[in-house]
KOLFI-534478 format. One record per atom (N, C-alpha, C, O): x negated, y, z negated. Coordinates in steps of 0.1 Angstrom, whole numbers, padded with zeros to 4 digits, always signed. Layout:
<nulums>
XYZ ...
</nulums>
This chain:
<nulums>
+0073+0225+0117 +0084+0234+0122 +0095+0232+0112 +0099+0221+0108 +0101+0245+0107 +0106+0242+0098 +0122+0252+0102 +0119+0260+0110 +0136+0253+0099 +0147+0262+0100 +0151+0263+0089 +0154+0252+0083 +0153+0275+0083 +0162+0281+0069 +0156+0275+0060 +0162+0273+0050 +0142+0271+0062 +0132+0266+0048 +0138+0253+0044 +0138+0251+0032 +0143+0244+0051 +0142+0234+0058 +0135+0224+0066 +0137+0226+0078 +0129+0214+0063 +0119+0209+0073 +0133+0197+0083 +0141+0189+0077 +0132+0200+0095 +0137+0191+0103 +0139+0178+0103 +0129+0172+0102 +0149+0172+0104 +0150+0154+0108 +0153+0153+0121 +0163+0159+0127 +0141+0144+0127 +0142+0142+0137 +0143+0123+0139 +0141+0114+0131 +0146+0122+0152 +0147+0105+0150 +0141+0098+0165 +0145+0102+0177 +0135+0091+0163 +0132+0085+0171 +0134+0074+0182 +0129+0063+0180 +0141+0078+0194 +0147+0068+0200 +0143+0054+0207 +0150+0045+0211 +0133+0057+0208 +0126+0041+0209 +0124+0033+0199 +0122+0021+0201 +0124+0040+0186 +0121+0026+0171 +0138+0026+0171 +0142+0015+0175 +0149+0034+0168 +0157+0034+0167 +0169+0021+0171 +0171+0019+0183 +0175+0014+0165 +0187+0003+0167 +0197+0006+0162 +0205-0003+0159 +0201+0020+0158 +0212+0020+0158 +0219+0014+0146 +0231+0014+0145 +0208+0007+0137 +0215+0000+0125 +0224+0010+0114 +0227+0004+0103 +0226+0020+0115 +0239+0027+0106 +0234+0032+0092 +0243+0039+0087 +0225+0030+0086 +0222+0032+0074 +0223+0048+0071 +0232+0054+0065 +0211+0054+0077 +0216+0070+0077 +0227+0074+0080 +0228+0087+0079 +0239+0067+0085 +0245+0075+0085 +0255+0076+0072 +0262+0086+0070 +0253+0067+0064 +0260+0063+0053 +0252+0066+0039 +0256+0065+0028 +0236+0071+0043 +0226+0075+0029 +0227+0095+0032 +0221+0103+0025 +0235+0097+0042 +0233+0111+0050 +0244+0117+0056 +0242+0126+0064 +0259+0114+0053 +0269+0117+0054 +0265+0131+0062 +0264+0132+0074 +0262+0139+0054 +0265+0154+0060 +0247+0161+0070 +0243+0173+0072 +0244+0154+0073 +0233+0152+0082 +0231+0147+0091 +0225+0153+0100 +0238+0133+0093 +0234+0128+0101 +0247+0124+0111 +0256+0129+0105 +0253+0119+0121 +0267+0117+0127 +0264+0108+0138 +0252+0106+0140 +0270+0101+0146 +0273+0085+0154 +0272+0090+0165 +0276+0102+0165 +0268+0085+0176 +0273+0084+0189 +0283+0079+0191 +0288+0076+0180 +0291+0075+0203 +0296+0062+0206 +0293+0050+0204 +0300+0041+0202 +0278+0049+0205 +0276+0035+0203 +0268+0036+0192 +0258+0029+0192 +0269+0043+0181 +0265+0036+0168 +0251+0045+0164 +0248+0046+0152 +0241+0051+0174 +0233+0059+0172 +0233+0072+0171 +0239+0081+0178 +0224+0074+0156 +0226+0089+0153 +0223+0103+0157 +0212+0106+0161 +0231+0111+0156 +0233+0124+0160 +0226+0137+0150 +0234+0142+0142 +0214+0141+0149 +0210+0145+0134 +0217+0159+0139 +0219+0166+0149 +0220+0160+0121 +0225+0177+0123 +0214+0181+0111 +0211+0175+0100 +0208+0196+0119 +0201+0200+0106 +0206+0201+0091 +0218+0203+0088 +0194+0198+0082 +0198+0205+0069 +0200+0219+0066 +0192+0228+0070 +0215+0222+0058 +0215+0239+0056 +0216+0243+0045 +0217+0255+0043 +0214+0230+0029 +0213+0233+0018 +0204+0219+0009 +0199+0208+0012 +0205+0226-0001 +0195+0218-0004 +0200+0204-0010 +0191+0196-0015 +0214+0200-0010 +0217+0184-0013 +0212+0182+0002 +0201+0178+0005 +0223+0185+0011 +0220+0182+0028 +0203+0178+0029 +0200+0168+0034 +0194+0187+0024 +0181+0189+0026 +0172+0169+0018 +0163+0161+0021 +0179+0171+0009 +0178+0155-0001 +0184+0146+0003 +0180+0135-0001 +0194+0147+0009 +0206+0131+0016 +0193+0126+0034 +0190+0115+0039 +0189+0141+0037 +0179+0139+0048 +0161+0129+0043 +0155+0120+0049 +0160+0135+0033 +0147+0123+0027 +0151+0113+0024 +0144+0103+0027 +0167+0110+0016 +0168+0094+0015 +0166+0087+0029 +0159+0078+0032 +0177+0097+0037 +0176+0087+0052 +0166+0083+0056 +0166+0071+0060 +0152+0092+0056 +0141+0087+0058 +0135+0080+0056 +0127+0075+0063 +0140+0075+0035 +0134+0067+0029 +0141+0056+0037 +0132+0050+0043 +0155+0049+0041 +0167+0040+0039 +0163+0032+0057 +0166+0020+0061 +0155+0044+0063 +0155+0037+0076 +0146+0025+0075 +0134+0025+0072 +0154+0013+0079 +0146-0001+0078 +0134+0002+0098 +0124-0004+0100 +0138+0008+0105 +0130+0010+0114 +0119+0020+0115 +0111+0022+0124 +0121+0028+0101 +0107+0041+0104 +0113+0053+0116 +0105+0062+0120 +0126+0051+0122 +0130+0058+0131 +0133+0075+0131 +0134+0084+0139 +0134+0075+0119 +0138+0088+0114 +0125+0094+0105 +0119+0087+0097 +0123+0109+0109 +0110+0116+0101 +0117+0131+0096 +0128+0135+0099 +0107+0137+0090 +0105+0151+0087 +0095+0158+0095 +0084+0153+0098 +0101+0172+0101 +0094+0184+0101 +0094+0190+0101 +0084+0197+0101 
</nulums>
């Protein structure tokens, strides 16, 4: 599934702890809850689209994917 030829970041809230890394490898992708867990906003260009694979690479829990 893909939007604006964009493949999706989605995140997974059961591996997920909230440890912060995406939100700091993904500035413009990704955003906090209150308590520290992320809020994904789609990619709508193509850095946004690349800050989204680091995060995936950066997550120490595997919590975060592509689709």
């Amino acid at each position: 599934m893909s939007t604006g030829g964009h493949a999706r970041l989605l995140v997974d809230p059961v591996r997920c702890e909230g440890v912060g890394i995406c939100l700091h490898v993904a500035p413009e992708v990704v955003r906090s809850d209150s308590w520290g867990y992320p809020i994904v906003i789609d990619p709508t260009d193509a850095r946004a689209d690349r800050q989204a694979d680091a995060a995936v690479r950066a997550c120490p829990r595997r919590a975060l994917l592509r689709r």
